[in-house]
N, C-alpha and C positions, 0 to 999 in steps of 0.2 A: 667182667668183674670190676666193679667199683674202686676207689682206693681203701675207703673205709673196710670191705669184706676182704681184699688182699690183706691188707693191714691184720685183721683179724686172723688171718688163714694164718699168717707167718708167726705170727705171736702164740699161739697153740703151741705146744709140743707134741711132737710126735712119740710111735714107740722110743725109736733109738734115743734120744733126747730125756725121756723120762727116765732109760737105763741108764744114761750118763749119768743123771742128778744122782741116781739112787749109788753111784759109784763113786760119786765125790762125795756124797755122803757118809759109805760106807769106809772110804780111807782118810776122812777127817778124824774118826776114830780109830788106833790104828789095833787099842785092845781086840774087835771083830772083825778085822779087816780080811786075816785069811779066810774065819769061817763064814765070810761074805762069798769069797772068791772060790771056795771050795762049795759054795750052793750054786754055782753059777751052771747053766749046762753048757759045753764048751764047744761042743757041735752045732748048739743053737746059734751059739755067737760065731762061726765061721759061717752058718748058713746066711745071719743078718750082715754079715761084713762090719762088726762091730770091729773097736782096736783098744785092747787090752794092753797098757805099757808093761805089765808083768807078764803077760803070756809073748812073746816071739813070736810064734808062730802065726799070730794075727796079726802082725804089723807087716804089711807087704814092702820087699826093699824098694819098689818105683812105682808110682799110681802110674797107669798105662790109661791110653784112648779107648782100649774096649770096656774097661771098666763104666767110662760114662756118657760115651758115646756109643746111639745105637750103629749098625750095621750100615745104614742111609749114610751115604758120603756127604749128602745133603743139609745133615746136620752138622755143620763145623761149630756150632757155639752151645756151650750146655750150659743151663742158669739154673741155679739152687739156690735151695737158704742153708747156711753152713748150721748145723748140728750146735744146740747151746749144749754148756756145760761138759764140751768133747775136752779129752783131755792133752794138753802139748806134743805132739808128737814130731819130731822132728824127721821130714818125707821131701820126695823130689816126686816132680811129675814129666811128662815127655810131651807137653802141650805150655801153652801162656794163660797165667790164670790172673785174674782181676778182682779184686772185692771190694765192697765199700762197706761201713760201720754208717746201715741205716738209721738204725736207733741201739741207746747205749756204749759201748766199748769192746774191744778186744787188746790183749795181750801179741804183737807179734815178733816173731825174732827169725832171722839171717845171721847165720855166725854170732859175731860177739854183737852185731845191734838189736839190739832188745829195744820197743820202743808200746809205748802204749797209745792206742789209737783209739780217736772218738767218734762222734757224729762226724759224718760227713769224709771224712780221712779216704782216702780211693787208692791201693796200691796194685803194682802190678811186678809179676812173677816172670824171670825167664823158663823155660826149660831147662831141667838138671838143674836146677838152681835149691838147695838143701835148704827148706825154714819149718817158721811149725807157727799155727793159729790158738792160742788157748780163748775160749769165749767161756768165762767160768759164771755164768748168770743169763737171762733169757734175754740182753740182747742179740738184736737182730741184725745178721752180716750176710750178705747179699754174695755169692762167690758167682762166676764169669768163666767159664773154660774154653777158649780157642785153640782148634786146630791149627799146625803149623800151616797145614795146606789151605785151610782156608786163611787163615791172616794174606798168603801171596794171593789166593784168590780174590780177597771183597776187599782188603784195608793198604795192601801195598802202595797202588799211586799217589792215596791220600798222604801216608807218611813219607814222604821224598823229601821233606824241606831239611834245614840246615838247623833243629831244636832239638831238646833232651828226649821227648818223644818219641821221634822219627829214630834218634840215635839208639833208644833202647830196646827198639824192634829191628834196628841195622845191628845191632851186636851179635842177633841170634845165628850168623851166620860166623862170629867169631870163636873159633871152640876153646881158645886156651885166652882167652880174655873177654870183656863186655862190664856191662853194668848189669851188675845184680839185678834190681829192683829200682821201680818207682815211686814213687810217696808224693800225693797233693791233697793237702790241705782244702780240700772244696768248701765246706764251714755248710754256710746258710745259700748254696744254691740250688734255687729249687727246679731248673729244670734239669740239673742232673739228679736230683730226688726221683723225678716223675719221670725220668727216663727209667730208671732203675725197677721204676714201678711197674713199667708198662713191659718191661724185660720178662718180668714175675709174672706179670699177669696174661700174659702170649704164653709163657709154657707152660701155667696152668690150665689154659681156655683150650690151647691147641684148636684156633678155628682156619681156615684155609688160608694158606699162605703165609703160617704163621715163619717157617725159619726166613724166609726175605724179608719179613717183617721184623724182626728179631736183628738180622745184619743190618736193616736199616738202623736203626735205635743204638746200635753201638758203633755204627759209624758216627753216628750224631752226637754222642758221648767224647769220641775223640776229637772230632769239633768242637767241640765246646771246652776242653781242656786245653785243645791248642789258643784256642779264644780268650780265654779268661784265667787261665791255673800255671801259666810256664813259670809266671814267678814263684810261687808257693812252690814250685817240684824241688825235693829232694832225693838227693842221692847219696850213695852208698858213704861211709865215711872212708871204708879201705877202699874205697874204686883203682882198678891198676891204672901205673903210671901212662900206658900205652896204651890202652882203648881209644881213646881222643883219635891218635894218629892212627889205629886200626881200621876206625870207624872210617875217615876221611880217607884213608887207601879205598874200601872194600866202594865207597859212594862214588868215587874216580871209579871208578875199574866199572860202576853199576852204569853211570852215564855214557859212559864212552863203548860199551862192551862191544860196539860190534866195528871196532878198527883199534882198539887197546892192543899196544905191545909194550913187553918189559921195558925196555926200555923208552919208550914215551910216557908212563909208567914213572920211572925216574926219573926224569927232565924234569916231571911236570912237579914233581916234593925236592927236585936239586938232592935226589942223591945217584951215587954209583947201580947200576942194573946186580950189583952184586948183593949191596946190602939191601937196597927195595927187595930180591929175592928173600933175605935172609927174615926181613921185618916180617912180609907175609906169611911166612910158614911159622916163623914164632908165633903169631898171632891167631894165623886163622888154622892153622894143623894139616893147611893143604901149600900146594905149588901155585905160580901165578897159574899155571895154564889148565890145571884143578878147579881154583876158584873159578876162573873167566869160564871154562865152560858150563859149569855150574849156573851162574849167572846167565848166560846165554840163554840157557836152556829152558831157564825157568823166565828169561822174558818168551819165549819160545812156546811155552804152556799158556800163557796169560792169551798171546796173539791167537792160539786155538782156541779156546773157550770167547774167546771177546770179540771175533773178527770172521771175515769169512774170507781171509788172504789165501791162497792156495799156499802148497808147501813148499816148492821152491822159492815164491814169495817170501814166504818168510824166512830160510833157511839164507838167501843173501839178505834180507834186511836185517838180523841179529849175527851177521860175521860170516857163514859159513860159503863156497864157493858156488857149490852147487848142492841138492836136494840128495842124492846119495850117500857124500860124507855127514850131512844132516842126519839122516833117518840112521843111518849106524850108531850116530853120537847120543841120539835119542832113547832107539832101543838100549841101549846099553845103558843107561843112566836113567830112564824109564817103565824097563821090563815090558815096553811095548812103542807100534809104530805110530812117528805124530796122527796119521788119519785114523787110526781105534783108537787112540785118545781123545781127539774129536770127537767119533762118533759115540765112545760112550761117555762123554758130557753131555752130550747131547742130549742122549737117551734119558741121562736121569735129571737132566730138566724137564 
């Protein structure tokens, strides 16, 4: 598909879209507004997944991964066009979402920032993180859904560096702090234009090999922001005062993990092994030896999927002593043994 017949495809409204209009329409008057809402059938709009701010019962308290991802663990990245004329809804999701303001504008808000975004503008969403999109006219916003487990699978070694980037995807691991949200200004660049484009047009085509095709293109995206956009990023206005030194703990703790102790730990930020303890659990909602295995574990996953090290190989190269206290620490924090994790990567490659 060409750019010009994409372009056309997105620009179209769909059903749900033409319901929207006819609902903004229908509450800019507010004389017919219930005998709009009372024509409506309400079963119909629970079957469509519409979201009605006067009905509850269609507004879901958490957008979940099965909602938009299918069953294929393969798909970790879901790309849409966000619904024009939806109306604000203030939601959280349990994934990282990304959009950009292809053509036209949107309205978007986090807490108290309210900010209005144009062409070009590229934001990104933590998990649990509460905002809402209003697009009250037929431009077009490109929306981005990554799994957490795929972000450790395709994008983690790329994001390692020491930038707001890297930092906003190193937060996700902080539960009682991080940075909200992202914000760049991209304006007039056109190969994240045509990257956005070719996102769109791989999950309409779906021709073979489309989701490796798909994590290529937005890897290439985050290159290109680390390239060109660190200066335009903004950030939150209320960012907590602590994230900064959260973030710099949890990257210590990521480099070093497999011979980090508390106390090296503190030597290495010059504080007492007491308060370093006390800083991490404020921040992150675990223990040093929570996080660290955590951490381990999940360089642990990365070295099964990406390597063909055997398991005690691996089990002393990310800390552990021997391949028994490994495979215990595994199943227990994996609901399965590293070599079936293995082998069903394997499989559904």
């Amino acid at each position: 598909m060409n750019e010009p017949q994409l372009l056309s495809r997105l620009r179209t409204l769909n059903d749900s879209e033409i319901f929207y209009r006819n609902y903004r329409l229908a509450k800019a008057s507010p004389l017919g507004f219930d005998e709009y809402l009372s024509g409506i059938d309400r079963e119909q709009v629970r079957r469509d997944n519409l979201l009605i701010p006067e009905w509850a019962d269609t507004i879901p308290p958490e957008y979940l991964e099965d909602w938009f991802f299918s069953s294929d663990r393969r798909e970790g990245i879901h790309v849409f066009k966000h619904n024009c004329y939806t109306p604000a809804i203030a939601h959280h999701h349990n994934f990282f979402e990304m959009f950009i303001v292809l053509e036209g504008k949107c309205i978007h808000q986090v807490g108290e920032n309210r900010s209005i975004l144009h062409k070009g503008d590229l934001c990104f969403i933590q998990p649990k993180v509460t905002h809402s999109l209003d697009v009250n006219d037929e431009s077009v916003i490109i929306d981005v859904l990554i799994r957490r487990s795929t972000f450790r699978q395709y994008f983690y070694s790329i994001l390692r560096g020491d930038n707001l980037l890297s930092n906003f995807f190193m937060s996700t691991l902080l539960s009682k702090t991080g940075i909200d949200y992202l914000l760049f200004h991209t304006r007039d660049d056109l190969d994240l234009h045509y990257a956005f484009v070719e996102l769109c047009s791989e999950t309409f085509d779906q021709e073979a090999y489309y989701n490796e095709l798909i994590n290529a293109v937005v890897t290439k995206i985050f290159v290109l922001l680390l390239r060109r956009h660190m200066a335009s990023c903004e950030l939150p206005a209320d960012q907590p005062a602590d994230s900064d030194a959260a973030i710099r703990f949890v990257r210590y703790i990521q480099d070093h993990a497999s011979e980090i102790t508390l106390t090296q730990l503190a030597e290495a930020f010059h504080y007492s092994p007491e308060h370093a303890s006390r800083m991490i659990k404020h921040t992150t909602g675990q223990t040093f030896t929570q996080l660290l295995t955590s951490i381990r574990l999940e360089n642990a996953k990365q070295l099964l999927r990406d390597t063909s090290i055997n398991v005690l190989d691996i089990a002393i190269q990310i800390g552990y002593e021997g391949s028994d206290q490994f495979i215990r620490a595994f199943r227990k924090y994996s609901a399965t043994t590293p070599s079936e994790y293995r082998r069903r990567y394997q499989e559904s490659k």
